[in-house]
Every structure is written in structure tokens, then in C-alpha cells.
N, C-alpha and C positions, 0 to 999 in steps of 0.2 A: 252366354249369360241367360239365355232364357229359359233355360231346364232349369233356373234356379228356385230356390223355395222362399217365397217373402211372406209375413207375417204382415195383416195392416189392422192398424189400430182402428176399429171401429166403433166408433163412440155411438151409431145411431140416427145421425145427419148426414143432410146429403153431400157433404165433402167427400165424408172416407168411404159412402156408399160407390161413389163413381171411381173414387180411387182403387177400389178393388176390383172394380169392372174395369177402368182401362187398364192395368196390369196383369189380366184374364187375356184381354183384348190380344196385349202383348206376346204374350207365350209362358207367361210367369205363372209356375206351380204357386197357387195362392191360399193363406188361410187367415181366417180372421180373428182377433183376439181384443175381447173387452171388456177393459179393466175396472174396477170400482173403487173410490178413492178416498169416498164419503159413507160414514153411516150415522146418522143422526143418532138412532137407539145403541150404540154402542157409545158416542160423544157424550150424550146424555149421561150413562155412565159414568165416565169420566169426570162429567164436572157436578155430580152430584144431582141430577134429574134437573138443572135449569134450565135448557131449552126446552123451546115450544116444539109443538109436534109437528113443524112443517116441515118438510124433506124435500130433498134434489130429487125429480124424477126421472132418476135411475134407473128404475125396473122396469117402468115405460120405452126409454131409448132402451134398453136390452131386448124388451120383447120388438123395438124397430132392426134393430141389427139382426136380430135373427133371420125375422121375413127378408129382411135384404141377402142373407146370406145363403137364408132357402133357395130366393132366385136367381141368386147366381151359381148355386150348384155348388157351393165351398163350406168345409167347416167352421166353425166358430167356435172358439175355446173363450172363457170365463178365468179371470184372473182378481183377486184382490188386495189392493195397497193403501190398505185403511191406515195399518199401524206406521209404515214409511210415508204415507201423505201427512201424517197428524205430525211424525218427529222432525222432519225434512223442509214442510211447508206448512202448516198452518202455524206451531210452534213459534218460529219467526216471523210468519205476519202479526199474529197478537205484540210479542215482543219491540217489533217496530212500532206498530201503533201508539204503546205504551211509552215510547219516545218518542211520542211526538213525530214520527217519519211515517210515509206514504209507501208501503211497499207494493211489490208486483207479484202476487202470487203466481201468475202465469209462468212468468219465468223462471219460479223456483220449482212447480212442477217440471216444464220441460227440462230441468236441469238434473233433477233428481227422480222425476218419476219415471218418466215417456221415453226419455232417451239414456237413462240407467237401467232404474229396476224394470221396466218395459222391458225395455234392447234384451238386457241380458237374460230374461226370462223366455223368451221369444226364440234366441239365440241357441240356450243351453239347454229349453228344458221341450222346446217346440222344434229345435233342427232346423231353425231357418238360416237363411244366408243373408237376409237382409230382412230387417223390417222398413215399412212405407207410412206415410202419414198422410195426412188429407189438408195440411198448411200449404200457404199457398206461398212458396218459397222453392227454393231450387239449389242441389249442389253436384259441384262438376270439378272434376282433377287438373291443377295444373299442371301443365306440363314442363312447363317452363322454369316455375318456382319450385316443383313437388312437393303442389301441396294439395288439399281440397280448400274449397272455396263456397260460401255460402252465398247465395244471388238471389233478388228480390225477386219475386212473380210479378207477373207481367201485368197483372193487374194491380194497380197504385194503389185503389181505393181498400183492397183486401191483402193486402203483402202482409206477411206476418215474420219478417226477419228480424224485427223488433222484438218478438216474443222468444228469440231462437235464439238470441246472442251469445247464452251462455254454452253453446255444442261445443264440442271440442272435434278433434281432428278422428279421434279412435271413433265417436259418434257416428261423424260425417261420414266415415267410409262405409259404414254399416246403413245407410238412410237410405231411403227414397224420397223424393219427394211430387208425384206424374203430376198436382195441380200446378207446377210452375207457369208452363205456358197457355194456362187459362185465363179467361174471365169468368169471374160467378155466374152469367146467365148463360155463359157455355155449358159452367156445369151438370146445371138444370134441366137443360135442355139433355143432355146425355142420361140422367137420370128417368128422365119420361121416355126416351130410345129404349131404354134396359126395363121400363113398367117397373121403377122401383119406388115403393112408398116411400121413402123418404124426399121424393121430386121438388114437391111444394113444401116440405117442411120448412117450419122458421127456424131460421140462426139462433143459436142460442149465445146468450149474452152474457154479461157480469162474470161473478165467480159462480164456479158450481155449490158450493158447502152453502151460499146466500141464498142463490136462488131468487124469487119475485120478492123476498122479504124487505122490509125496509131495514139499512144498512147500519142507520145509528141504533136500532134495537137489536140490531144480530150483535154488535161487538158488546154492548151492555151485557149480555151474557158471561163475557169471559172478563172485559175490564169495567170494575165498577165505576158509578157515575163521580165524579167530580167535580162540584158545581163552582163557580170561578167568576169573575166578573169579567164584561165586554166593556173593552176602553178604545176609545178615540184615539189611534196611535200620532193624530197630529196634535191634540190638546188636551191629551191626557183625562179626556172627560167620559164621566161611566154612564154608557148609553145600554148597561141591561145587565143580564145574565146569562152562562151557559152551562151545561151540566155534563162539560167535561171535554178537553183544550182537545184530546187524544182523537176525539169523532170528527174534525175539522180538519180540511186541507187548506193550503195556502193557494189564494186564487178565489176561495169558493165562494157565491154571493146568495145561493139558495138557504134556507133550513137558519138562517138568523135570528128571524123572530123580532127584527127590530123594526118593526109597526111606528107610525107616527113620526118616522122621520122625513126631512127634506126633500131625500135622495139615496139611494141605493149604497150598500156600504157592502166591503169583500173583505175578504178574511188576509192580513196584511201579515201578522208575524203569530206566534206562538211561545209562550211561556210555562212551558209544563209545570217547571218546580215553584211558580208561583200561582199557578194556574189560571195566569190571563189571558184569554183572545182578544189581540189589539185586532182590530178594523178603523180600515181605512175607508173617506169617500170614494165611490164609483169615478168621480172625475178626477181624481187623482191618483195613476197607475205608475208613479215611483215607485211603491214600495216593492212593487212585481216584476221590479228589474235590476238584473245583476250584469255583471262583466264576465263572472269566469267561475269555473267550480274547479270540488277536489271530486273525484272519481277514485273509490277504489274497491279491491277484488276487481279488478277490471278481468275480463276471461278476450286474451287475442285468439281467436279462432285459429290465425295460422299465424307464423313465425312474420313480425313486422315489422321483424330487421330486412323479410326478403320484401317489402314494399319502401320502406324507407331508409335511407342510409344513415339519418340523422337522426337525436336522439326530440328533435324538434321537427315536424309538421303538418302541412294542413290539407284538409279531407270536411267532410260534411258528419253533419251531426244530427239524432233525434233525441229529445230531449220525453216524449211522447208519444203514446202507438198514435198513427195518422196526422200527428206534425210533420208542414211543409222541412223539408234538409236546410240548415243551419250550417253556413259556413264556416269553420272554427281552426283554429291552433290549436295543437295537441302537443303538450310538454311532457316524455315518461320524465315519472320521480322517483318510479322504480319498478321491481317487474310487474307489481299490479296494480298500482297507480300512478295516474295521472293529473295533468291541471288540461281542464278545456276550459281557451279563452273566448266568446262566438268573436266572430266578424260582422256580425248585426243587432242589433236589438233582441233578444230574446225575453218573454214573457212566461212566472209562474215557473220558474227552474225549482223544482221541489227536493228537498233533501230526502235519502229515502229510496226516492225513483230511481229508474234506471236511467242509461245515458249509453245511448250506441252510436259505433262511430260507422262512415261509410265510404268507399272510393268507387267513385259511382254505381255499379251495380252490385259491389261486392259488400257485404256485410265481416267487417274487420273485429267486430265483438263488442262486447258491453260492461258495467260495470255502476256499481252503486252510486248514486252523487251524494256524498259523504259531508260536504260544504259548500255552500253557495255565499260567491263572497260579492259583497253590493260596490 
């Protein structure tokens, strides 16, 4: 295996920086490639010159993967998935937002970009035999089952199997993933070993197309405002206004604007087509709690007949990136939906979101939560 040739996505941070140093480490023919996903002057474009001029820096993390790849003595190739980021993933986040749903762009990238148009570009047009990633996630072949298997990194606080749900089996056998059994300050620490500027770099956060912007001005851009009134979902009484149901999550208690009241109020239910945000008080958290949702596109990483024999049961659940596991009943209703019922209290189940199931270290796949029923 280790004459082999792998491809790693190098975004510019110190993940995929150490990721291609320890598979150097290894004996692995390595080269780097990195992609761009985002172009603000080409978006602009598109929607008629309405954004602002703020940009992902982009060109910045490029000119970091480079010097990273300078020192480690490997190539770097330059790849662009503007027009597949925009049809694949942004296209659908607008559209959910527009109904009122909370999507996860992350996972529409990894599903369509990173581990599609990535893999196969890497694969057919670079001669690799694997491409690598810098998540901190892990997969390994049953033998037993014959199948792959997807497994958290060993670090809790940073596991990214939540983001990964949607791989499929052709994905996984093509992957790497060497940050499995790390910890973030291990990785750090290997990055100052190798003198790679990316050592102390900060994490980058949120979505890339947003950036440090604020988030109810970015989607104004593509959805117009729609001002609506805020009601008291306990008594019906109208404690203000908002300027549009689509920029609000369920759960939320920032960005209200409801000054002069008692006590703290959260965002309780949503009515697009009338366009009301009911809120609910702070000390009263019924309205953020359900029994059970629909799930569907659910994507089963591997065959889940070979973990369960029945068409009924139970495994852990995340309803959330970095929510504690949710113990639940899993009902199929068919081959890609399901009903999860929890086995506790759960809080803020969002339609929209994702919902991935787990047996304990193994990540069994995810899928849209389509209904939450109280």
C-alpha cells in the first residue's frame, strides 16, 4: 500500500497541513489539491451585482497551502467547483431557508463536492489511488460484514462523523482519513515538528460563502425581506415585529429585538405562509420538545440489514454537530426513511437538520429530519 499515490485535500489549515505530512511520514506517494468553491465576483453576477464586496479568504489559505506544500516537498494542484458548489449546495440551502428549514451545507458539500467531484477528479484526472482528508474521522473494512465502516475520532470534542454521514460505501473505500487517532493539540504539535505555518493557525468556522459577515444580511441578498409579526405563542399576543420568519431558527433567543420585556423569549414555532414568529417565554421549554421525528433521504453508509435483523431498532442518535448521543428507536418506513423515536428528552429537534444515527463507534448514516412531531 504504500507505493500508493493519494491526493489530500488541502484547504490551508493545519488539519490537512499534518495530514499530508503524516502520510509522507508513512511511505505514501503524496500530492496536494485545492479546491475553490466560492467566487463572490462571479455570485455577484449572478444575482445581479447584490452583494457586498466581502469575500472567503480564499486566496489567502491558497497562498498557506502552498508554503505548506513547499515544505513538505510535494505538489499542489488547483482545482475549481464554483459552478457544482452553487448547483449542488448553495442552490438548496437558499431553497430550505425559503421554507422555513435549517439546512447543513457542510454536509451537502461533503456529499457532493469533497467526496464526488473531489474523489473523481483526483482519481481520473490526478492518477491517484486514494484521496485523504484532514476530518477527524476514521474508516476501516469489515471483515466480518464486508463492508466499510465509518468511526468517530478519538477526539469527542472535534469528531466530524456528523458532517460525513452522507459517504457512501464506493466513497469510503477510496478515503483516508490519518487525523482519526488524534487529538487537536497533537496535531499542532506535529505541525510546529514539520515548521509548518499553518501550526497556530485558527480553525476556521461557520460556512465558507459567509465568512465573519453577519448571517441575517448574507441571506437578504438572495431572500427578500418579509416583515411579519412576533406573537406570544402562549397568548396569542403581539409583542413586535420581524423582517422575515426564513432568518430564524427554532431554539433561537439572540437577534429578537424584543426590548422591554419581563424575561427572555426563543423562537417556539414558525409560520412562513403567514409569516409569523410565535415566541415563546424563556421559562417555558415545551415548546422545544418532541417525542419522535420523520427522517428522510436517510443515506445507510453500509448494508443495515447486516447490523440489524429487524426492521425495528435501537442505537444512539445526534440530532446536532457536538450534541451529547441520544438514545433512540429507529423504525425503517422505507429504504430511506425512517421514524426516530428518542429514549429521553431531546431539545430543539429542527426540521431541515440532519439526524445521524450511531452503534457506538460506528457512524451508520444520516438523513434530513423532514417532521418533528410534539
Amino acid at each position: 500500500m504504500k507505493n500508493k499515490k493519494v491526493i489530500v485535500g488541502m484547504s490551508g489549515g493545519v488539519d490537512s497541513s499534518v495530514c499530508a505530512a503524516l502520510l509522507i511520514e508513512q511511505g505514501y506517494e503524496v500530492e496536494g489539491l485545492f479546491m475553490r468553491n466560492w467566487d463572490s465576483n462571479l455570485n455577484n453576477d449572478i444575482l445581479g451585482n447584490r452583494l457586498d464586496s466581502e469575500v472567503c479568504p480564499q486566496e489567502l489559505d491558497y497562498i498557506d497551502a502552498q508554503k505548506v506544500a513547499e515544505k513538505l516537498n510535494i505538489k499542489l494542484h488547483r482545482v475549481d467547483f464554483i459552478k457544482e458548489y452553487w448547483d449542488y449546495v448553495f442552490e438548496y440551502f437558499v431553497d430550505e431557508y425559503k421554507k422555513g428549514r435549517t439546512p447543513n451545507p457542510d454536509i451537502l458539500c461533503n456529499k457532493y463536492i469533497k467526496f464526488d467531484k473531489f474523489l473523481n477528479y483526483a482519481i481520473n484526472e490526478l492518477k491517484g489511488d486514494f484521496i485523504a482528508m484532514g476530518h477527524y474521522a476514521g474508516v476501516r473494512f469489515n471483515n466480518d460484514l464486508n463492508l466499510y465502516e465509518m468511526i468517530r475520532g478519538v477526539d469527542n470534542n472535534k469528531d466530524q462523523t456528523y458532517f460525513l454521514c452522507q459517504l457512501t460505501q464506493e466513497m469510503l473505500s477510496k478515503t483516508m482519513f490519518p487525523l482519526q487517532n488524534f487529538q487537536k493539540s497533537e496535531i499542532r504539535e506535529i505541525a510546529k515538528k514539520y515548521d509548518l505555518i499553518t501550526a497556530e493557525k485558527k480553525d476556521s468556522t461557520g460556512i465558507c460563502f459567509i465568512g465573519e459577515r453577519d448571517f441575517t444580511k448574507f441571506l437578504q441578498n438572495y431572500i427578500p425581506n418579509q416583515p411579519g409579526k412576533i406573537i406570544d405563542i402562549a397568548d396569542n399576543k403581539v409583542l413586535g415585529e420581524h423582517i422575515g420568519v426564513m432568518y430564524y431558527t427554532i431554539g433561537q433567543r439572540k437577534g429578537l429585538n424584543l426590548g422591554g420585556q419581563k424575561e427572555p423569549y426563543y423562537v417556539a414555532k414558525k409560520d412562513i405562509e403567514n409569516k409569523i414568529l410565535y415566541v415563546s417565554k424563556f421559562s417555558d421549554e415545551s415548546y422545544l420538545k418532541s417525542k419522535k421525528c420523520i427522517v428522510s433521504d436517510f443515506n445507510f453508509i453500509g448494508n443495515i440489514s447486516k447490523y440489524f435483523k429487524e426492521n425495528e431498532f435501537e442505537c444512539s442518535a445526534k440530532f446536532r454537530y457536538r450534541q451529547p448521543d441520544v438514545p433512540v428507536r429507529v423504525k425503517l418506513l422505507s429504504e430511506n426513511e425512517i421514524e426516530i423515536t428518542y429514549l429521553q428528552e431531546v431539545r430543539a429537534v429542527t426540521e431541515g437538520q440532519e439526524a445521524v444515527l450511531y452503534l457506538n463507534e460506528v457512524c451508520l448514516g444520516g438523513g434530513v429530519i423532514d417532521k418533528v412531531i410534539s
